[in-house]
C-alpha positions as CSV (number, residue, x, y, z in Angstrom):
1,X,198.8,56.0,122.1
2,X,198.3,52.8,124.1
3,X,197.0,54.7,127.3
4,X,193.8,54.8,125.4
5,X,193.1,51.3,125.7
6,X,193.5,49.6,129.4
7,X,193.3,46.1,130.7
8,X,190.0,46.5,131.9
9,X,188.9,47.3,128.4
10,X,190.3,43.9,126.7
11,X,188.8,42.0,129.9
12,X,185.4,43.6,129.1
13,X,185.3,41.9,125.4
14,X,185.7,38.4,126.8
15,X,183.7,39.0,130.2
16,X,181.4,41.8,129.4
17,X,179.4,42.7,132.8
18,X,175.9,42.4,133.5
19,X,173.6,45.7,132.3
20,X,171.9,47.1,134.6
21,X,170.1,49.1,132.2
22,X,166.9,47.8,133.0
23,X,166.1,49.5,135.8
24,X,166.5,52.6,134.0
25,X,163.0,54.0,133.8
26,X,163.2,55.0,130.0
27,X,164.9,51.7,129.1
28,X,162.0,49.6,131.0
29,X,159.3,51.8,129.1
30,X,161.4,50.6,126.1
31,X,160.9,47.1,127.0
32,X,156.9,47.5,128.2
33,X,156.5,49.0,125.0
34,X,158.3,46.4,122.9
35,X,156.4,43.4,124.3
36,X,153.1,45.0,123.2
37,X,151.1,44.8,126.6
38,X,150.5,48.2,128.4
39,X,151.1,48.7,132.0
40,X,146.8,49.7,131.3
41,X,146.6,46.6,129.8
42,X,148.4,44.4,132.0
43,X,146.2,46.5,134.7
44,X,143.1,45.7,133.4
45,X,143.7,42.3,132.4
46,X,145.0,41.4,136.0
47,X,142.4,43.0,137.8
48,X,139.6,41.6,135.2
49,X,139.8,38.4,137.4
50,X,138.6,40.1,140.6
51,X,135.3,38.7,138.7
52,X,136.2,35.5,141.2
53,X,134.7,37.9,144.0
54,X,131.3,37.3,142.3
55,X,130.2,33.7,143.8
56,X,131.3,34.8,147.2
57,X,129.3,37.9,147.6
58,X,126.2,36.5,145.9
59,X,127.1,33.6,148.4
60,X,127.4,36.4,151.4
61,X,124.1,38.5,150.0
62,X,121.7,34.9,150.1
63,X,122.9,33.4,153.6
64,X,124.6,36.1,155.5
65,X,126.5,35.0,158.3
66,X,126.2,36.0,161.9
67,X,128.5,37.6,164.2
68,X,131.7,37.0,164.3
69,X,131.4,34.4,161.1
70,X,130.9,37.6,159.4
71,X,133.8,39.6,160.3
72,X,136.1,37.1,159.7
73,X,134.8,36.3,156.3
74,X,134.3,40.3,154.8
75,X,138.1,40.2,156.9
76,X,139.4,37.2,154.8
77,X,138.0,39.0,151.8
78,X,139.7,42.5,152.1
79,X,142.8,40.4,153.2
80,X,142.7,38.7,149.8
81,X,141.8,41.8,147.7
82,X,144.8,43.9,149.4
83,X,147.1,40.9,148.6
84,X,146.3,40.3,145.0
85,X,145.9,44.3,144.2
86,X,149.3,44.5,145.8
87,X,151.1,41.5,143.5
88,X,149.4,42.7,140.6
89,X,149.8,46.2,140.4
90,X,153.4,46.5,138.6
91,X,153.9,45.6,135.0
92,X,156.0,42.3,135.2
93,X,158.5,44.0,132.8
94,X,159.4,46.7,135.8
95,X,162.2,46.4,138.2
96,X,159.6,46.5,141.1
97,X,157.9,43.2,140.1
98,X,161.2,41.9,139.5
99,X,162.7,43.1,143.0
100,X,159.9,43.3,145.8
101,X,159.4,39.4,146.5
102,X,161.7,37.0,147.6
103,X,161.0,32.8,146.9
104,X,160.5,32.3,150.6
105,X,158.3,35.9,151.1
106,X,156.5,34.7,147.6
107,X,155.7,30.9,149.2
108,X,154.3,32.3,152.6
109,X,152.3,34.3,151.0
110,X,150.6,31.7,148.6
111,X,150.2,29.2,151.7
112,X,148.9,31.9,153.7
113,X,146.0,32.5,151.0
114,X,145.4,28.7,150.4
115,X,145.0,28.4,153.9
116,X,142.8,31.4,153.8
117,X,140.6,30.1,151.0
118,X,140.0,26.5,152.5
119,X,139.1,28.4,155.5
120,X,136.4,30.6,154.0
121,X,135.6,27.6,151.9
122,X,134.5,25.6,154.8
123,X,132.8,28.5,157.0
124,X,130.6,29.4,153.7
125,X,130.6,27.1,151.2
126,X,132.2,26.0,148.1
127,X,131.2,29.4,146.8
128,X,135.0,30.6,147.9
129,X,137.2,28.1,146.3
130,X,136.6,30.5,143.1
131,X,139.5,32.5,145.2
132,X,141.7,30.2,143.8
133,X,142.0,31.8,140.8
134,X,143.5,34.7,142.5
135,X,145.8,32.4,144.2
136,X,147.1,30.6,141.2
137,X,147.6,34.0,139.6
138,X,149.8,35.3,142.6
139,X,151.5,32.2,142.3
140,X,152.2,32.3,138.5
141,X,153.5,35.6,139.3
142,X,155.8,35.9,141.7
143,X,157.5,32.1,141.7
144,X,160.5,31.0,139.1
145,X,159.3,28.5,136.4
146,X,159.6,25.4,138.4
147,X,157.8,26.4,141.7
148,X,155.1,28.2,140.0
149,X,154.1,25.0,137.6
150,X,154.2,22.9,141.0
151,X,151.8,25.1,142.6
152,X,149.4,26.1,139.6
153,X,149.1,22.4,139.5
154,X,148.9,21.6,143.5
155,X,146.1,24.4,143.4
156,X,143.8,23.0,140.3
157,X,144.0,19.6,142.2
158,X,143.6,21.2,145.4
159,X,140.3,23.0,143.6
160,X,138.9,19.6,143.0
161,X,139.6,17.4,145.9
162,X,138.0,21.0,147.8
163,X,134.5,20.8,146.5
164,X,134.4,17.1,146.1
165,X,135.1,17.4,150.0
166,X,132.7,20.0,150.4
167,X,130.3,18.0,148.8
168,X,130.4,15.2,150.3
169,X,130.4,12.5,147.3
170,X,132.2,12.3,144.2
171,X,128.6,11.6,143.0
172,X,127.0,14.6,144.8
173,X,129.6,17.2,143.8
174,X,128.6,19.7,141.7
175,X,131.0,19.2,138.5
176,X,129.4,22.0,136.1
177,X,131.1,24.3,138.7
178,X,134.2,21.8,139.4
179,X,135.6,21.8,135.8
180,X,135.4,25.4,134.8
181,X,136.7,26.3,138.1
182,X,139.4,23.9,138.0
183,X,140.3,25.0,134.4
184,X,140.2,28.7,135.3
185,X,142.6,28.0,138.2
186,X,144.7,26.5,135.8
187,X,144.9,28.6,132.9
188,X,144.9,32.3,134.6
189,X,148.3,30.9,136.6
190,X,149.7,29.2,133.4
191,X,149.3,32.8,131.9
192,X,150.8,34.4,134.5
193,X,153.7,31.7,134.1
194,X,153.7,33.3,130.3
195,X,154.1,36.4,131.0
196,X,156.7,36.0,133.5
197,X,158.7,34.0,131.1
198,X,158.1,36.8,128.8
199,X,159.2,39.5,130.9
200,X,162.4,37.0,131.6
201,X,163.1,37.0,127.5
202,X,162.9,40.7,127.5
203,X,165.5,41.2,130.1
204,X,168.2,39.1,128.7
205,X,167.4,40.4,125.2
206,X,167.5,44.0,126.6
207,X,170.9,42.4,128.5
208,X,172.5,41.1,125.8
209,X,171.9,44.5,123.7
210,X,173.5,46.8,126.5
211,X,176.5,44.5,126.7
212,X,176.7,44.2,123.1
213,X,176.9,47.5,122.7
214,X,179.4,47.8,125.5
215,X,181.5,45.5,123.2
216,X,181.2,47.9,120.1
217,X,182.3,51.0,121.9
218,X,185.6,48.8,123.6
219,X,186.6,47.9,120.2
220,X,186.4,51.0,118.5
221,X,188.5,52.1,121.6
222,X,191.2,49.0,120.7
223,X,190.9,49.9,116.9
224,X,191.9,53.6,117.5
225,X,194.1,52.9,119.9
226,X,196.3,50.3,117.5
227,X,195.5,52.6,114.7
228,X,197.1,55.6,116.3
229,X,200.0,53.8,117.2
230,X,201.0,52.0,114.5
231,X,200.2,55.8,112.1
232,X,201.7,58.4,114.3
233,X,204.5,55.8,115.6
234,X,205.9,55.6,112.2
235,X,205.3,58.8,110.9
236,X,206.0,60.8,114.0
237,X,210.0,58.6,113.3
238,X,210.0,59.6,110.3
239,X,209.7,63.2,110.7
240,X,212.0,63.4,113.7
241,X,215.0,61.4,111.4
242,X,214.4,63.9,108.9
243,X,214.2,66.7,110.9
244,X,217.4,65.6,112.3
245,X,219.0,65.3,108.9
246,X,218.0,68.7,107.8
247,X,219.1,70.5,110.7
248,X,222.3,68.7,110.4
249,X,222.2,70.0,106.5
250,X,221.1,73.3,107.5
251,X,224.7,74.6,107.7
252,X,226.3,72.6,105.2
253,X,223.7,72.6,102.2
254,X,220.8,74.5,102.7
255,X,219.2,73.6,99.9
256,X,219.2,70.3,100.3
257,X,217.6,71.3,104.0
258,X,215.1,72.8,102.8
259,X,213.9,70.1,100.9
260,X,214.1,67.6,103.8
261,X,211.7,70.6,105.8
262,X,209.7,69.9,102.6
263,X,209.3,66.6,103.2
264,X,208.4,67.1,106.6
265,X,205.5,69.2,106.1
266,X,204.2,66.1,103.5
267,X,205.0,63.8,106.2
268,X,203.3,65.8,108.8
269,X,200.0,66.5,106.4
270,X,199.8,62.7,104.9
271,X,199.8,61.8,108.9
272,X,197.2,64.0,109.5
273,X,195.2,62.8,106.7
274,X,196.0,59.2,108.1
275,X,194.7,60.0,111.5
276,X,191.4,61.2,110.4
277,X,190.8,58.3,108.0
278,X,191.8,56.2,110.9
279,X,189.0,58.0,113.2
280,X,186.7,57.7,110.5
281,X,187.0,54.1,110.3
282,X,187.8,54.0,106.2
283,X,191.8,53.2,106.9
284,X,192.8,51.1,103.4
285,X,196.7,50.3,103.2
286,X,198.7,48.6,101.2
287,X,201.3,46.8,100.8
288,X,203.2,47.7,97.9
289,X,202.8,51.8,99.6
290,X,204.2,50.6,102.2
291,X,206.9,48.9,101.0
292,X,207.9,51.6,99.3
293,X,207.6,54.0,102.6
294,X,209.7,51.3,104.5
295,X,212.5,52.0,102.1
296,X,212.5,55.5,102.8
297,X,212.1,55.4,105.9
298,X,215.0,53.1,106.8
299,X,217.0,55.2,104.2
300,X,216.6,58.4,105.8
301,X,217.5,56.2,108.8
302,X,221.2,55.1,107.7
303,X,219.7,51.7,107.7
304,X,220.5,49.4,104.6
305,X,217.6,47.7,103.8
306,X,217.1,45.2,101.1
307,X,213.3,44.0,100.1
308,X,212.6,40.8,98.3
309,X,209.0,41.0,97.3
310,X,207.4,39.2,93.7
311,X,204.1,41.5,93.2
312,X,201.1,38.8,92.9
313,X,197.7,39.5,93.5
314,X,196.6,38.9,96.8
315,X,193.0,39.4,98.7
316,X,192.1,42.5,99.9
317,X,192.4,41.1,104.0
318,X,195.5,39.6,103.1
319,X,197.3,42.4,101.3
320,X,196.2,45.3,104.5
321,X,197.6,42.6,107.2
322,X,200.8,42.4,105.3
323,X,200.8,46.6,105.0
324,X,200.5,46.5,108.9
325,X,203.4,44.3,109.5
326,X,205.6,46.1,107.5
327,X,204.8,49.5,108.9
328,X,205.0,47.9,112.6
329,X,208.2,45.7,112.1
330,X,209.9,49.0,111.0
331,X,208.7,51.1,113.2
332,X,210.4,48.7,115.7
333,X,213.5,48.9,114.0
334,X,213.6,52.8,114.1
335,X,212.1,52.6,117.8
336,X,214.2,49.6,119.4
337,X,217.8,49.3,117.7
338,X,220.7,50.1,116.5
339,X,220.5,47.9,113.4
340,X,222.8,49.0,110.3
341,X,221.0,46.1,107.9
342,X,217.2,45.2,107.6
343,X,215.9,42.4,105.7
344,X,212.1,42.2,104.2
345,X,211.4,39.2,102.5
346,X,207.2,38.3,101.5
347,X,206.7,34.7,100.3
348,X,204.0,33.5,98.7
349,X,202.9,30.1,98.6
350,X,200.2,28.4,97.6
351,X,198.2,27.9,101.3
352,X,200.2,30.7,102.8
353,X,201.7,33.9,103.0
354,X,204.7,34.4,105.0
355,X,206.3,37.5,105.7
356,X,209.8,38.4,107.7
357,X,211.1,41.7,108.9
358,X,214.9,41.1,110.2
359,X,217.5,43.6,111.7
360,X,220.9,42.7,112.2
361,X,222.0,44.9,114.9
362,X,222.2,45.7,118.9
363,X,219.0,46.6,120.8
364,X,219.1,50.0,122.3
365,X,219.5,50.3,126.2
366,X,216.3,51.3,127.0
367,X,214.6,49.0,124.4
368,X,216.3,45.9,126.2
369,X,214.1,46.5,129.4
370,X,210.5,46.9,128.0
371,X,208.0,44.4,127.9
372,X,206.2,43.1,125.0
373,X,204.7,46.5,123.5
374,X,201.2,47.0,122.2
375,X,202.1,48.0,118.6
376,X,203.2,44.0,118.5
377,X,199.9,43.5,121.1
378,X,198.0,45.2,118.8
379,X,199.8,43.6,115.4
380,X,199.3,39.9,116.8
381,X,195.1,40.7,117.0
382,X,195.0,41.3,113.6
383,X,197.0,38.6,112.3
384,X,194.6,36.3,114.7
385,X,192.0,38.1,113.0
386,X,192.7,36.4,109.6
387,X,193.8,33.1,110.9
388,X,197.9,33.6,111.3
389,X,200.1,33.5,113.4
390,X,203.1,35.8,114.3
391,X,206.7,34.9,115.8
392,X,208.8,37.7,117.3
393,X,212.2,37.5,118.7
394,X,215.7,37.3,119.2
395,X,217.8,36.1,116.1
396,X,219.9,32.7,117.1
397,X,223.6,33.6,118.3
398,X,224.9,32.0,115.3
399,X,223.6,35.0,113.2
400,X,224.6,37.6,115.4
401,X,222.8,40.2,117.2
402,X,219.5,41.2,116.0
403,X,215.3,40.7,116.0
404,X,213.0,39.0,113.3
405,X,209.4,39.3,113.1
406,X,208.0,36.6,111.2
407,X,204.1,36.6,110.8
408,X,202.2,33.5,108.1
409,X,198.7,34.2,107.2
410,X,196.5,32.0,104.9
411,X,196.6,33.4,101.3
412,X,193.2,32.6,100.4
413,X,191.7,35.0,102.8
414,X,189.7,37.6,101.9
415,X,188.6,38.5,105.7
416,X,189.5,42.1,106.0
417,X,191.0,43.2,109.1
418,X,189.2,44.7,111.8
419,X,190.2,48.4,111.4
């Protein structure tokens, strides 16, 4: 049962990977459509501020330039139009806008506008510098937090010391145009810096959801695979001893064969029930049941066993952790040795709860080989579940051959164990 869990399974719940889910194109319409702007609104809301065109044309219509003034200018203007049509155009939620520009490909191209704007700027007028609201938008676009704050800023003072140059004086300058133009500049790339940061807060949230659902579906695997162990391990013992016993009865009292066939099938049917309660996720023992089953089993086993147990009322967590160690720690007698005693002994104390599951007896051959196995891999989880701790080994050479499990658990916990 422990082939359905693997090591890369219990590495994935304390280093879950990176989703990539995000550039699936159903999971980024999820996302567009959680942060409640459109790709048609992002659209028209980026391509609203192509209104900065309008001073330069009105500019171009009243003083035309001449020859080769004015191929360069209506060439600085398509160049400028491609650019920020191109930036703009994906929704910053979608893997393209996240993927297509690199820091260094992001800062040429900013520089190369600035240096386009100044350029126009100075050929035609002040008119131009309203292309810096493009620029700061590109800017707020395409750079991390850091770099686009410097630039948005750089490019509102650059705004200002522009057409205070152009103008001449400080005195001359025309500021009704300076101060909403510098503003603009500055709040279209600060919005872009929003939405950026909010496209950035839907990733990781988008992230964190894919891996913690990763986590969900590993542990379900762990829970069924430490379920299924710990069931069918000791009820798939069970029925082979009594199989065992009633084929060796078969010849010499076949009545009393008969009835261990009978108990067979009820073994075989109570582990089917168990399986599919186990599947289902509703798996509820107890530890007075199974108690009682450990007797029987070790019984049917040839094993004495002697249990020292004072009923008390114990919290719900507590009482299923103790029901798993039981099963497991006889299940590993059956399994692993050749143990003619067993001990069981529960203590309760007032803090604690402290259970120990001896045999005195050899290890089998084949036992004395394997490593740690995952019914007490799978047993130690859910005592740390609850706070415990657990203790398995060798008994001391001054008690003879044999193997104790001893496991202590707080008794005032009412966590129940992860199923």
């Amino acid at each position: 049962m422990a082939s359905l869990v693997t090591e890369k399974d219990r590495d994935a719940l304390n280093h879950p990977a990176v989703s990539e889910n995000d550039t699936d194109p159903s999971t980024v319409q999820e996302m567009i459509s959680a942060s409640g702007i459109s790709v048609r609104l992002w659209r028209l809301y980026a391509y609203f501020w192509f209104v900065c065109l309008f001073f330069p044309l009105v500019s171009l219509l009243q003083t035309p330039p001449l020859g080769i003034r004015l191929l360069l200018t209506i060439s600085g203007l398509i160049i400028f139009v491609v650019a920020y049509f191109w930036v703009m155009w994906p929704h910053p939620l979608s893997a393209r806008a996240r993927t297509r520009l690199g820091f260094r490909a992001s800062s040429i191209l900013i520089t190369g506008l600035t240096v386009l704007v100044l350029i126009l700027s100075i050929m035609n007028g002040s008119s131009f510098l309203w292309l810096f609201i493009g620029v700061s938008a590109i800017a707020g676009i395409t750079l991390s937090f850091r770099n686009a704050s410097i630039a948005v800023m750089g490019l509102t003072l650059l705004t200002v010391a522009a057409n205070v140059s152009i103008d001449k004086t400080i005195v001359s300058a025309n500021w009704l145009q300076i101060i909403p133009l510098a503003l603009l500049v500055r709040g279209l790339g600060l919005d872009m810096i929003g939405f950026v940061r909010l496209s950035d807060a839907m990733r990781e949230l988008q992230t964190a959801r894919a891996d913690l659902a990763h986590q969900a579906v590993v542990q379900e695997r762990l829970r069924m695979a430490r379920d299924l162990h710990d069931l069918l391990g000791h009820t798939l013992s069970l029925i082979a001893l009594k199989s065992q016993l009633a084929g060796r009865l078969l010849e010499k009292d076949p009545q009393a064969a008969t009835v261990q066939v009978h108990e067979v099938e009820r073994v075989a049917r109570q582990a089917l029930h168990d399986v599919r309660e186990a599947v289902a996720g509703y798996r509820q023992l107890s530890l007075r049941g199974e108690l009682d089953g450990a007797r029987q089993i070790l019984e049917a086993a040839g094993i004495k066993c002697v249990i020292e147990y004072e009923p008390g009322l114990l919290p719900a967590g507590t009482d299923m952790v103790l029901a798993w160690i039981v099963r497991e720690g006889v299940t590993n007698i059956i399994r692993h040795s050749r143990a003619q005693h067993a001990l069981i002994r529960i203590i309760s104390a007032d803090d604690h709860v402290r259970a120990e599951i001896t045999n005195y007896g050899t290890p089998r051959e084949e036992s004395s080989t394997v490593e740690k196995g995952s019914g007490l891999t799978g047993l130690a989880e859910r005592v740390a579940n609850v706070g415990g701790k657990l203790e398995a080994g060798a008994l001391p050479l001054s008690e003879g051959p044999g193997f104790q499990l001893k496991v202590e658990i707080p008794a005032g916990s009412n966590r129940m164990v992860p199923q």
